[in-house]
C-alpha positions, 0 to 999 in steps of 0.5 A: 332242896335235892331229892332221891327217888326212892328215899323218905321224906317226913315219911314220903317216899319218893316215886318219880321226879321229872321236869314238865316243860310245858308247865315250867315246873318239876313235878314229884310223886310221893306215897305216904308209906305208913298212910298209903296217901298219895301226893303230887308237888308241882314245884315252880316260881308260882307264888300263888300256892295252891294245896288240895286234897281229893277222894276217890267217892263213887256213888251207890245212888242218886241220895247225893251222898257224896255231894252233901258230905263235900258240905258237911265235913266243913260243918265243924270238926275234932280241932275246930269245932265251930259250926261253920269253919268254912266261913270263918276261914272266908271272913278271915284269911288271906285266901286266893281261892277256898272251895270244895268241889263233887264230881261223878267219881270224886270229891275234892277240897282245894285253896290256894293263898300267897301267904304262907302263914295263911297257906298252912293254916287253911291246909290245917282247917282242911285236913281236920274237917276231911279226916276228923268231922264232926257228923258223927255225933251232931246228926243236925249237920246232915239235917241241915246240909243234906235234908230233914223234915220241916215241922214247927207246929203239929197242925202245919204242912211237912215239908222236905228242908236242906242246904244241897236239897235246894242247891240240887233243886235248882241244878234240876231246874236247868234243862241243860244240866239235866241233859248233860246228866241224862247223858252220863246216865244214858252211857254207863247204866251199869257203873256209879256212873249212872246215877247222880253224884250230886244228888237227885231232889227225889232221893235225897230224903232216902239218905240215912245219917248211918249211911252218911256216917258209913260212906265217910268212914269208907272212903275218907282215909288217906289210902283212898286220898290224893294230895295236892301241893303246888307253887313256890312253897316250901315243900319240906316244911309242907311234908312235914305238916302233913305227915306229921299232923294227920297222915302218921295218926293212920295205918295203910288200909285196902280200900275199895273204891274202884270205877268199874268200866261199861261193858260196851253197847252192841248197838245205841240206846235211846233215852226220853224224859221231860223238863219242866217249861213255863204253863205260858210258853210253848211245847213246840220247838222245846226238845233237846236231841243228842247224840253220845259217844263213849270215846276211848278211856282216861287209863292210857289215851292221853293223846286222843284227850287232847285230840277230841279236845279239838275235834269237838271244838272243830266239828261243834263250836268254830263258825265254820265247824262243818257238823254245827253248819249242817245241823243249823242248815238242816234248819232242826232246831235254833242251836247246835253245841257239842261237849267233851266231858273227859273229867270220868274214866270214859270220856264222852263225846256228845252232839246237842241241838236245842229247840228242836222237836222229838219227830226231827230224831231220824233226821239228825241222826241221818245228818249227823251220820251222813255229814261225818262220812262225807267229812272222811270220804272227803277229807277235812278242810285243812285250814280248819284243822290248822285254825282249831289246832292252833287255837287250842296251842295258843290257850294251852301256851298262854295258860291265861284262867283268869283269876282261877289259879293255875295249880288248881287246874293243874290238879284237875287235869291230874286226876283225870288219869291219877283217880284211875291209878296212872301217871297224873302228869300224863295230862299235864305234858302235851308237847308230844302229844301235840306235835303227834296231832299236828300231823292231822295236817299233813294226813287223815289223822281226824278223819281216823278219829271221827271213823272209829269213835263216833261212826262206827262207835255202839257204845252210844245214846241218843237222848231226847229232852221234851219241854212238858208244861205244869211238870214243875207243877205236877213234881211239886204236888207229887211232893207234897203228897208222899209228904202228907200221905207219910204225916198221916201214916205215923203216931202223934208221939212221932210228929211231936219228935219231927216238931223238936227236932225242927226246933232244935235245929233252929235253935242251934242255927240261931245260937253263935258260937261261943267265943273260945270256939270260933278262937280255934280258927286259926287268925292272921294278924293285921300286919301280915296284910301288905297295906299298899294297894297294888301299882296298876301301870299305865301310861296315857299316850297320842297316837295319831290322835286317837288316846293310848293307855299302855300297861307296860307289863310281862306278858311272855310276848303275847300282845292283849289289845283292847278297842273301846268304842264310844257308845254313847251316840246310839239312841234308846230304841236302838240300844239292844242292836249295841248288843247285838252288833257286838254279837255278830262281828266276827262271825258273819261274812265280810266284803270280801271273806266268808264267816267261816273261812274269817274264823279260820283266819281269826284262829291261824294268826291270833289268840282271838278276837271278841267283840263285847260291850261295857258300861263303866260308871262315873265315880264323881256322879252316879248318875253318869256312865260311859257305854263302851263296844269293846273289841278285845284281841290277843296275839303274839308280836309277829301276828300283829299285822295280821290281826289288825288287818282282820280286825279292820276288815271285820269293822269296816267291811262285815256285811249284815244282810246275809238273813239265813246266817243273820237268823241262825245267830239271833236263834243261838243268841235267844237259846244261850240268853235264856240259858243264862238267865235260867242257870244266873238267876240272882244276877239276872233278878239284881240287874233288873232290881238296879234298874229302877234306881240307878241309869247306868243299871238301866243302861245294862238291863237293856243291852243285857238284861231280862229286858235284852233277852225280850228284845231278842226273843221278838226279834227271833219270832218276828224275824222274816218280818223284821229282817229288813229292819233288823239289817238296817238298824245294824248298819244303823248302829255300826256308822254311829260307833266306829268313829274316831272321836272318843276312841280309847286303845289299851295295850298291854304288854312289854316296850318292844310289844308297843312299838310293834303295835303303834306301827300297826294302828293306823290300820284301824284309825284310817278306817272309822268315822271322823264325823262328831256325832252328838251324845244320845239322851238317855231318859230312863223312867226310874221307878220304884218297883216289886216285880216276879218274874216269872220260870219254870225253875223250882227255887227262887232269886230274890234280890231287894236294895237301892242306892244309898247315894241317891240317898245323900251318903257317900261311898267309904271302903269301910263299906266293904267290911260292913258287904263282908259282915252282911253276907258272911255273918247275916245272910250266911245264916238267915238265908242259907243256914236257917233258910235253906238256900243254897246262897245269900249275898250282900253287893255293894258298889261304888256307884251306891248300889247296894243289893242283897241277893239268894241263890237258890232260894226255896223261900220268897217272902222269908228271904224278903223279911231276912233282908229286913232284919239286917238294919237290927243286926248291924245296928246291935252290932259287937266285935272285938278287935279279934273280930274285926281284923278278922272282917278285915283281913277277908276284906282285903282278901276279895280286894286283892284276888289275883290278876293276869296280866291282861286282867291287870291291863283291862283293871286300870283301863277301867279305873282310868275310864271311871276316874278312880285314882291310885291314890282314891284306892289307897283310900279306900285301902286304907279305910278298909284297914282303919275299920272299927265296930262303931264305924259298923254300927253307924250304917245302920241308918243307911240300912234303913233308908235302902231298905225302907224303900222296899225295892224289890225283885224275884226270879223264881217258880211261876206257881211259888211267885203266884201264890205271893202274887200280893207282894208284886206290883207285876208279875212278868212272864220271861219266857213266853 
């Protein structure tokens, strides 16, 4: 189709039509003319179709209105009026991603599909919950989703209830995400910018449904909206949709939703406040000490966007990031990382180091100061510069994100400048901007940056976070206080109102949609879904002994290379050090290159080099599993020589015995291992659940787990004891894994890619071990166990399962509808909807595992009795036919989640490795499509025996898990 500017298209006229090359893509601007909505199309041969619309929705205060909002508009609306249109679309639709997200400044609805039948029905669910919801006249949406007051008896405790209340409560239970806020809070005091989006737990309960009501009506409209259509849709059907559905039912209005811009600082400001830590763990060494800086704006920069993109990575990330060196060397805290955060009006620029103490203050901030004035007295290292720009070009032209779409991202970097009513390309085209930066190489274009936005910058903060032991505690008590002192203040009448308002909303959270209502929900039909399962290439090859598995796919002339080294000769006691090894390979010294010009070297000529180890079980035994160190690079054609040459002199040659840098990195490794486990609690508490029954979980509890996360916590503590012994080990572990024998090589990408890789191979054959090694015997004690793990978070992850093999049952697809009806029909409502958590998951693998997991749970043995009651549930169970494709299609939806080519690659390698056939995924495929109600009901027996076994374990609040403390067989204190 051929467009004008300036003519009307459905009622959109068009703004600006331009060609972005770097994303293959046209790009159109439209303004809605009678609506005042504006819209961005991003036409190109994508068939992953990605449709969004955002609003511009600045906070007044920290009551997190806008971020319950995001929720409640997907609690039912004008044409579907169901309770939880959201999940019904997730059940039931072709979807590749469906989501909503808040930010500081914004809120936003995207999906994304491949089907266009699928696409234009998701687009129509959206566009009825933003512009006609159903909160206006049902106050429960905001009860549940936001907060209310909890009260089934007159004689019991009030308490504080809600879906983002415990979301928000757990957030606040990060000491990272807590920084990260403080910073924004730190910089822009005057802006709604300095208060939080999302929602502090302290005032959530301030939120009133009239001002719930009012801030919807304000800013929901399509004069204060911004659309999004992306991918190789038809763009004159979609116009037309949107106009005609929705946009032509509203007038152009003025809307005031403005961000202003901070009046800058005439000098830093200084911010202090505690996080709670464990009552067992130490207040010393638990400060977080940051450095922020206002840096430019979003309205006009777009070059120095991108520029501090680098610089941040230059200065912060790199190992021979000079900033990062001189603040690990100054010895002020176990680690330094830095941020970027250019998604608000002024970005910001922020140095971190964790584990430090608030007396070390003036030093980092003299070492901060003095480092970047000698790097613009001195001049940067040039080779570092190239590394970093390089680096960031090559992810910029690969564009690779996973299995997030593409269009998504792009929209994201749009309303970095569009929110604030500029050019939403501006971000999207950087070929000029990066050539103008690449200049840096030849001239003083960072040190320029460095000297006026962060030397002699005031707009500035320093913000200081001290771990506070029994805060958690002291919070909770306030709580529970404010919540007694406000029972005592009012009339028996108005409990009694609290009491049936609690037992109202229960009972509308308990009682299903009628059946003519959840048929509002638009429903493709089983023959729109495609029945073959994907065709993954792979062709098995020798080369020089050693097994090839070559995916031969289009991978616009990017090499992905994947080396998977046997494992299995290392015995138990060393097993951490696989982990370990896997962590420090490629980032300490070589023979004959230091770690930071390695880095620099790794950054010039590759797309990256990354060392990660692997576990795929045995799909003919449960019991038996392959452990791999994987060694994934990436590079285009011409660069192969010298990756291999690296990637050589990095397994053959690295040397462990430098203890300085050896230490600093097991530091770094403890901080981002707790970090993990504190913001991944539901996978770190179904890790250690699966470890009592099933050895491959063992396995990775240990290389990864809680179990891991102590075994480096000693080591840290323990390290000027236990160098020597750590060094050796090391050698230990790498003689016992580069060897020749088992060694699997996967190649992904086009012919004339593989005949360039075989030519370099025998660069790494050459090098390794030929000596047959036996395999180590792995005797895991697999015990039934109830476990608390103990945190200072101030929600709970609570996991219960077993493994139904282990059982005498076998695996079938049909198992993945019965894992979508778990954890979208029964888990959604018990544990979320009814129980407050901010999530409710069913797991179920393969390997027999089945794991029933929360997110942000306030509950412990509530949740527990949830899990109990999903055997009665699925052993009731009823659906039509209506229901069951419905099951299906969601079903099918998960299984065929979109895959990168290097994903495709890395998918059938690790099918070949665990022995899945193409044809045993048609099975599947196929039992999946050939589900019925009964084939449902029938896992009721299974559901029984696994839950029978009353396995368990909890990740949670130390005082929550105490007072349950009869339910545990062990309490475990992580971070002691």
């Amino acid at each position: 189709m051929k467009f004008t500017i300036g003519s009307t298209y459905h009622g959109f006229k068009l703004i600006q039509e331009k060609n972005i090359e770097e994303l293959n893509s046209v790009t159109r601007l439209f303004e809605h003319e009678k609506s005042g909505a504006r819209l961005l199309h991003l036409e190109n041969d994508d068939d992953n179709k990605v449709f969004s619309i955002g609003f511009r929705t600045p906070p007044k205060s920290s009551n997190g209105l806008p971020h319950i909002l995001e929720h409640s508009v997907l609690c039912g609306s004008r044409k579907f009026p169901t309770k939880e249109p959201f999940v019904e679309l997730i059940k039931g639709s072709l979807n590749t991603f469906l989501n909503a997200m808040t930010f500081s400044d914004k809120t936003i609805y995207p999906l994304a599909s491949k089907n266009e039948k699928d696409f234009f029905n998701l687009m129509d669910v959206y566009l009825d919950a933003v512009f006609y919801p159903n909160l206006y006249s049902q106050r429960e949406i905001l009860m549940q989703e936001g907060w209310h007051y909890e009260l089934e008896n007159k004689e019991d405790k009030l308490s504080y209830k809600g879906v983002v209340y415990n979301e928000m409560k757990g957030a606040f239970s990060s000491p990272e995400g807590c920084l990260m806020r403080k910073i924004q809070e730190s910089l822009f005091p005057d802006t709604s910018y300095g208060v939080e989006s999302g929602g502090d737990p302290e005032f959530i309960p301030d939120l009133t449904q009239e001002e719930f009501i009012e801030f919807h009506k304000k800013y929901y409209h399509p004069s204060n909206s911004y659309i999004f259509l992306y991918g190789d849709g038809n763009i004159d059907k979609e116009l037309q949709f949107i106009s005609e559905k929705y946009l032509n039912d509203f007038d152009r209005i003025s809307v005031d939703s403005a961000i202003q811009l901070q009046k800058p600082f005439s000098s830093m400001s200084e911010v202090k406040i505690d996080y709670p830590i464990s009552s067992e763990d130490d207040e010393k060494d638990k400060s977080f000490l940051s450095m922020n800086f206002v840096s430019g704006d979003n309205i006009s920069q777009p070059e120095l966007h991108l520029a501090f993109e680098i610089l941040e990575y230059l200065l912060l990330e790199s190992a021979a990031a000079p900033l990062k060196r001189a603040l690990v060397e100054a010895d002020l805290g176990k680690d330094v990382f830095g941020s970027f955060d250019n998604s608000i009006l002024q970005p910001v620029f922020s140095i971190v180091v964790k584990n430090s103490n608030e007396a070390k203050k003036e030093e980092f901030k003299e070492i901060v100061y003095t480092t970047l004035k000698n790097l613009v007295k001195d001049g940067i290292d040039k080779k570092l510069i190239e590394a970093c720009i390089n680096i960031t070009e090559f992810k910029l032209r690969e564009a690779d994100l996973g299995g997030f779409p593409k269009g998504l991202f792009y929209y994201i970097t749009s309303m970095d400048s569009w929110l604030y009513d500029k050019d939403p390309t501006m971000h999207l085209e950087y070929e000029s901007y990066l050539s103008k930066i690449k200049a840096a190489l030849t001239t003083n274009y960072f040190e320029n940056l460095i000297e006026k936005y962060l030397i002699n910058n005031t707009h500035s903060s320093m913000v200081i976070l001290n771990g506070k032991k029994g805060l958690a505690e002291q919070k909770s008590k306030a709580v529970e206080e404010k919540l007694a002192r406000y029972k005592a203040s009012i009339s028996d009448s108005e409990i009694e109102k609290i009491v049936q308002e609690t037992k109202a909303l229960k009972e509308r959270q308990m009682t299903p949609d009628a059946v003519e209502v959840l048929e509002t929900i638009p429903l493709l039909e089983r023959s729109d879904i495609e029945t073959t399962v994907e065709h993954l290439p792979l062709k098995e090859k020798d080369e020089n002994g050693v097994k090839v598995l070559s995916h031969n796919i289009f991978t616009n002339k990017i090499a992905y290379i994947n080396i998977l080294f046997d494992a299995k000769k290392v015995d138990t006691e060393l097993l951490p050090y696989v982990t370990l090894l896997s962590t420090l390979l490629g980032r300490v010294s070589t023979e004959s290159t230091n770690y930071p010009d390695l880095s620099n070297e790794i950054n010039i000529h590759t797309g990256g080099i990354h060392f990660t180890t692997e576990v795929y079980g045995d799909n003919e035994n449960f019991e038996k599993y392959s452990p791999k160190l994987v060694v994934k690079s990436k590079a285009l054609v011409p660069k192969l020589p010298k990756l291999f040459d690296i990637m050589a002199e990095i397994i053959n040659t690295t040397k462990f015995d430098e203890k300085k840098r050896l230490k600093e990195l097991i530091q770094q490794l403890k901080s981002r291992q707790e970090m993990k486990i504190l913001d991944r609690g539901h996978m770190a508490a179904a890790g250690r659940l699966t470890s009592y029954f099933s050895p491959a979980s063992a396995y990775i509890e240990k290389t990864t787990g809680v179990s891991f996360y102590e075994f480096i916590n000693d080591i840290e503590r323990n390290f000027d004891n236990k160098a020597d012994e750590i060094i050796e080990n090391l050698n230990k572990v790498s003689k016992l894994i580069f060897n020749k024998n088992n060694l699997i090589v996967s190649i992904t990408g086009e012919e004339d890619i593989y005949t360039a890789f075989v030519a370099e191979l025998p660069k790494i054959i050459s090098i390794l071990g030929q000596e047959e090694l036996p395999d180590a015997k792995y005797d895991f004690a697999l015990n039934k166990n109830n476990e608390g793990l103990l945190s200072s978070s101030d929600v709970q992850y609570v996991a219960k399962g077993y493994n139904f093999i282990k059982q005498g049952y076998a695996y079938s697809g049909k198992m993945l509808v019965l894992k979508t009806i778990a954890s979208l029909d029964y888990l959604w409502n018990r544990v979320r909807v009814q129980g407050g958590a901010y999530g409710g998951f069913a797991n179920l693998a393969r390997s027999g595992n089945i794991v029933f997991v929360s997110y942000r749970d306030p509950n412990v043995s509530e949740t527990l009795k949830a899990y109990d009651g999903i055997c009665d549930y699925i052993g009731s169970f009823e659906a039509s036919e209506r229901e069951m494709t419905k099951y299906i299609i969601g079903t099918i939806s998960e299984l065929d989640s979109p895959l990168t080519p290097s994903m495709k690659g890395e998918r059938a390698t690790a099918y070949y490795i665990r022995g899945i056939s193409e044809e045993q995924r048609q099975m599947e495929r196929d039992e999946v499509l050939s589900t019925k109600s009964e084939d449902i009901k029938s896992f009721k027996s299974l559901l029984d025996d696994v839950i029978k076994e009353n396995c368990f374990c909890v990740l949670g609040n130390e005082n929550k898990l105490k007072d349950n403390k009869d339910i545990f067989t062990s309490l475990v204190n992580v971070f002691k």
